[in-house]
C-alpha positions in Angstrom: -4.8 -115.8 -93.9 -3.3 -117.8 -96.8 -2.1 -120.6 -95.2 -5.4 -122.6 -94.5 -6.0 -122.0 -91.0 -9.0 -119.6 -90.9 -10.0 -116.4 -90.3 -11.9 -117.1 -87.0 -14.9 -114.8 -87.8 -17.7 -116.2 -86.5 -16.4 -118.1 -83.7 -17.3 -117.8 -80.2 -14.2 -116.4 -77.9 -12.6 -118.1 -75.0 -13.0 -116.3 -71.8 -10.6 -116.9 -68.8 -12.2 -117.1 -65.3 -10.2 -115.0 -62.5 -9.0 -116.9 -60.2 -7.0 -115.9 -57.1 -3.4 -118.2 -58.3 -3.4 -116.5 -61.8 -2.3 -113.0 -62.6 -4.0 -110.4 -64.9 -1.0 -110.6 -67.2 -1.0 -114.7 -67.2 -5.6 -114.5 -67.7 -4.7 -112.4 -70.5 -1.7 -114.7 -72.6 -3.8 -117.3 -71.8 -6.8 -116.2 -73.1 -5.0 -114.9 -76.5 -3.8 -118.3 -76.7 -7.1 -120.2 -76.9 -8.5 -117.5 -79.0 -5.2 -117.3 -81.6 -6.4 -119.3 -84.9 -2.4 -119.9 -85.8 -2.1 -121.5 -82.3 -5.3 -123.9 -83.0 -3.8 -124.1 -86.9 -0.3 -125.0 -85.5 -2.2 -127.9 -83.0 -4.1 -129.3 -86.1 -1.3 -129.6 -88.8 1.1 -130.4 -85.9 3.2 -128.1 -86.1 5.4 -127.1 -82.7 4.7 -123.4 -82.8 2.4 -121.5 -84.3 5.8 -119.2 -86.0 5.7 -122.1 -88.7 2.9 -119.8 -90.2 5.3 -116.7 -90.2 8.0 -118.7 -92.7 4.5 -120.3 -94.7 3.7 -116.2 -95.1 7.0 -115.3 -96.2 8.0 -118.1 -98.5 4.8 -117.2 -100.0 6.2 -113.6 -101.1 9.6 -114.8 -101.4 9.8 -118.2 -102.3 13.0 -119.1 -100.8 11.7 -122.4 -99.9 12.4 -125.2 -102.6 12.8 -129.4 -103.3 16.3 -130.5 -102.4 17.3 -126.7 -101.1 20.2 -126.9 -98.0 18.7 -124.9 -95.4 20.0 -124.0 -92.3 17.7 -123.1 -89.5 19.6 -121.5 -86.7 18.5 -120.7 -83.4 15.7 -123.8 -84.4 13.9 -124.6 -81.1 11.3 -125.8 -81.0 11.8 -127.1 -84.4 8.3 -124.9 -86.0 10.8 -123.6 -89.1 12.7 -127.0 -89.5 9.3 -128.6 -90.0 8.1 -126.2 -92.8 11.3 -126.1 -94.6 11.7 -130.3 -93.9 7.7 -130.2 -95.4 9.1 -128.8 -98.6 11.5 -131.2 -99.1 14.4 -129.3 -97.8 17.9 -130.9 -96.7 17.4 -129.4 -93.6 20.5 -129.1 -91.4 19.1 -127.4 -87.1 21.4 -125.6 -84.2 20.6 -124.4 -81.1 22.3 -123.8 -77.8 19.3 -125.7 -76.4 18.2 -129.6 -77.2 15.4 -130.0 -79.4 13.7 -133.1 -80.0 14.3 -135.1 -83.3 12.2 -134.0 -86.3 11.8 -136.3 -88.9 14.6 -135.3 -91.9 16.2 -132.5 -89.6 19.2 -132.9 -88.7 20.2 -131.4 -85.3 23.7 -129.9 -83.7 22.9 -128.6 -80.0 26.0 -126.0 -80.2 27.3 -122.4 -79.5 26.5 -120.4 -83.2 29.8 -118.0 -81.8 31.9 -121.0 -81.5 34.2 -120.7 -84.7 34.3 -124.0 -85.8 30.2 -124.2 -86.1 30.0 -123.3 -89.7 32.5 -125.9 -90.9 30.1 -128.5 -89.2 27.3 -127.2 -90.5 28.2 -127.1 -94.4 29.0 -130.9 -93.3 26.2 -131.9 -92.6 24.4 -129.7 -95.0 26.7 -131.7 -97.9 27.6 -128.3 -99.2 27.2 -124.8 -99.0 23.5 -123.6 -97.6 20.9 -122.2 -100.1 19.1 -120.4 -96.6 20.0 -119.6 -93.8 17.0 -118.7 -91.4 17.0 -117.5 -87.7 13.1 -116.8 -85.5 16.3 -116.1 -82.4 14.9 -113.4 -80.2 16.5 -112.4 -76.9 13.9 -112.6 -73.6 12.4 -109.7 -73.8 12.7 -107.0 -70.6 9.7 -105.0 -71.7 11.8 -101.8 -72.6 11.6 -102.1 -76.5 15.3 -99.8 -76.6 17.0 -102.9 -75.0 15.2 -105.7 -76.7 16.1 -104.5 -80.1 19.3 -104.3 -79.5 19.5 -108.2 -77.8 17.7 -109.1 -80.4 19.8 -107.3 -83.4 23.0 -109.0 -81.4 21.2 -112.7 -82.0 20.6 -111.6 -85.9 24.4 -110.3 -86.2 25.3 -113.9 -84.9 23.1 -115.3 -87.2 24.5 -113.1 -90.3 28.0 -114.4 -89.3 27.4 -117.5 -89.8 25.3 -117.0 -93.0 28.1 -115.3 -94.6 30.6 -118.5 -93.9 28.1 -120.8 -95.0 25.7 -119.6 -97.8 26.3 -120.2 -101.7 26.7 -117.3 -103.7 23.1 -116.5 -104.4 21.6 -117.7 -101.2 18.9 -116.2 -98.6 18.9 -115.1 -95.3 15.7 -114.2 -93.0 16.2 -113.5 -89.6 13.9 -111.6 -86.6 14.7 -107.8 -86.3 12.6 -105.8 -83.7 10.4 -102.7 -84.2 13.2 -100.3 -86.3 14.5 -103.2 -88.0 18.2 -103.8 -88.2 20.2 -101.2 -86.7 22.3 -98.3 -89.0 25.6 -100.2 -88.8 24.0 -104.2 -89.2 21.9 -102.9 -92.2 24.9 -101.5 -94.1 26.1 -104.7 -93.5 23.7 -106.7 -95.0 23.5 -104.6 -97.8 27.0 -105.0 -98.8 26.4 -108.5 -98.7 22.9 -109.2 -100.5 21.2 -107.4 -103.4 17.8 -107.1 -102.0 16.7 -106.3 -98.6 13.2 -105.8 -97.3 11.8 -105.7 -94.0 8.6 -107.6 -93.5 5.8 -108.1 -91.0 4.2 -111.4 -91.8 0.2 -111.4 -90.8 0.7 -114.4 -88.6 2.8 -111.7 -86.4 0.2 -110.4 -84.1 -0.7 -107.1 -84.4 1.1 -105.8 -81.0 4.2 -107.4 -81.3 7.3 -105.1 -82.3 8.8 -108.1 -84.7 9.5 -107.8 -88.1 11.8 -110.2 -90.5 14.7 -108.9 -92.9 14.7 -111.0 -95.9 17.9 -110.5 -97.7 18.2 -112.0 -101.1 21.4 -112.8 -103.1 24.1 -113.2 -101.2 26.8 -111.8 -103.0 30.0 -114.5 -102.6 32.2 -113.4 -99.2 36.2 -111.8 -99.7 38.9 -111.7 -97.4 37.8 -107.7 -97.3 34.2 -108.6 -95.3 
């Protein structure tokens, strides 16, 4: 782990007591919790999520984080992303459906990313056209990994939407995909519209989950025709 939180060899593990008011399911998330050294990371460098280690992991391969870079962070509660990119001395414009409390140098819309007039608002407040556009969006999952991926591919084509009415010719986008990655028809997409895409499991993504990021590079500038 680059990104200065420990490896957590050596350390003595957490164990959750049963107890008759706690499931086996809730003993278990709990006890991953207390033993996760990106959640005890995220605590120390107070961070609200321990996913700010995910964009610290993929900036570090992609470097899409810069001084005085417009970034929007969509989809941003809790605010873990806005903090990292605000950290780097980003122009850091947030959305989300849901309210998020104020982050120092974030600015915040609590809005509807399908309402039309959104990306208008957000280049705005951004003072011009976004460098990045990032999204950690994920649907609730249901446990059936067919269905998640595709909630989850519906967040990112949201997302992508927006992206393309917002970013400068150039720009990044990095958004959650599930297990597969971005479906046949969103992919084609995406590479019409950037000239690199890679799919990427940071190592602060543990080992089970199904996530991975798509990182799309260059956005090539949007016609009439997309």
């Amino acid at each position: 782990m680059k990104s200065g939180n420990g490896s957590g060899r050596g350390e003595v593990r957490v164990k959750v007591k049963k107890s008759k008011g706690l499931k086996s399911s809730s003993r278990e998330w709990l006890a991953r919790q207390l033993n996760d050294p990106y959640v005890k990371a995220a605590k120390t460098k107070g961070y609200r999520s321990r996913a700010a280690f995910k964009l610290l992991e993929l900036d570090e391969r992609f470097h899409f984080l810069r001084k005085g870079a417009r970034i929007l962070d969509l989809g941003a509660a809790p605010g873990g992303w806005s903090q990292v990119a605000a950290g780097r001395g980003a122009v850091v414009v947030a959305a989300d459906v849901l309210e998020m409390e104020e982050i120092p140098g974030v600015k915040f819309f609590q809005a509807d990313l399908s309402d039309p007039d959104v990306p208008a608002r957000l280049i705005a407040a951004l003072g011009g056209a976004a460098d990045v556009v990032l999204t950690d969006m994920a649907a609730p999952t249901t446990g059936h990994r067919a269905t998640d991926h595709i909630r989850t591919s519906a967040l990112v084509e949201i997302a992508l939407e927006v992206a393309e009415d917002c970013l400068r010719p150039g720009g990044s986008f990095v958004g959650k995909v599930f297990q597969g990655g971005a479906t046949g028809q969103l992919l084609a997409r995406i590479k019409k519209s950037f000239g690199e895409v890679k799919h990427v499991k940071p190592p602060a993504s543990r080992a089970e989950s199904v996530e991975l990021y798509l990182v799309a590079l260059n956005f090539k500038k949007k016609t009439p025709a997309q």
